[in-house]
N, C-alpha and C positions, 0 to 999 in steps of 0.2 A: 335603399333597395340593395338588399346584400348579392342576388344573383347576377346580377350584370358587373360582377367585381369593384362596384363602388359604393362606400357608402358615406353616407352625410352626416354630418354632426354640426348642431348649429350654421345650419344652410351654409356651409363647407365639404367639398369633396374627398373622398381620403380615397384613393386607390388603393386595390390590398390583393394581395394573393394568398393560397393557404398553402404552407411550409410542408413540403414532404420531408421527412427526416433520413427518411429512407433511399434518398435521390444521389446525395453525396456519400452513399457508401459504394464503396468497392471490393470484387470479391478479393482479388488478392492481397489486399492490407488485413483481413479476415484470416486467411488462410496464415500472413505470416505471424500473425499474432499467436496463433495455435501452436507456432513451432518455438514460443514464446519458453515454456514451460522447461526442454530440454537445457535449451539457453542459461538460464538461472539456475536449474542443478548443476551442471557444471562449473558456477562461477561459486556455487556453495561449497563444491569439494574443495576448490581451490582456496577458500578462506578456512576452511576447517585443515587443510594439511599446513598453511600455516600460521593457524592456530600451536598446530602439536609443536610445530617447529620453533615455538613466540617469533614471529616474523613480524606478523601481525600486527602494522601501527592501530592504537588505540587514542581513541582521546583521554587526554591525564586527569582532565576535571570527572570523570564518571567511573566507577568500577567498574572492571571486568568480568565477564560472565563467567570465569570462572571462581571468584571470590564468592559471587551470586550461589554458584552452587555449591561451593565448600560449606557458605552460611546454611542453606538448606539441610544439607547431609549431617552440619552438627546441632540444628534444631532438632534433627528425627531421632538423633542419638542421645540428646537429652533434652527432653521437653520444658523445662525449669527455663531456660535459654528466652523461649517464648512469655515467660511468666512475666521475666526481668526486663523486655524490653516492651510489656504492656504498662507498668507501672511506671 
């Protein structure tokens, strides 16, 4: 019998309640999440100034986004680039 909050399964009682998801929210964890956005452009300028600066530790095992777009800029200057490293 599901309306009286229990139900039975193989003549076993199981008490249960139904989970509001909505109960454990709060408004101001909401609100600071929204101020979330400001947060991370400011942490972005600060990796792009240095960046310009190479301050900027990187890990040694992966290239740098800017090698990423050197490679980019001289595939669109010569498309043959792309041929050679399809073959």
């Amino acid at each position: 019998n599901i309306i009286d909050s229990n139900l039975y399964l193989q003549q076993c009682q199981i008490n249960y309640s139904v989970f509001n998801k909505l109960a454990g929210l709060q408004q101001n964890q909401v609100v600071e999440n929204k101020r979330l956005g400001s947060v991370l452009a400011h942490i972005q300028q600060q990796h792009e100034e240095l960046e310009q600066q190479n301050k900027r530790n990187r890990s040694q095992k992966m290239p740098s986004r800017r090698a990423q777009k050197t490679a980019i800029q001289e595939r669109n200057l010569n498309p043959v680039l792309d041929l050679e490293m399809s073959i």
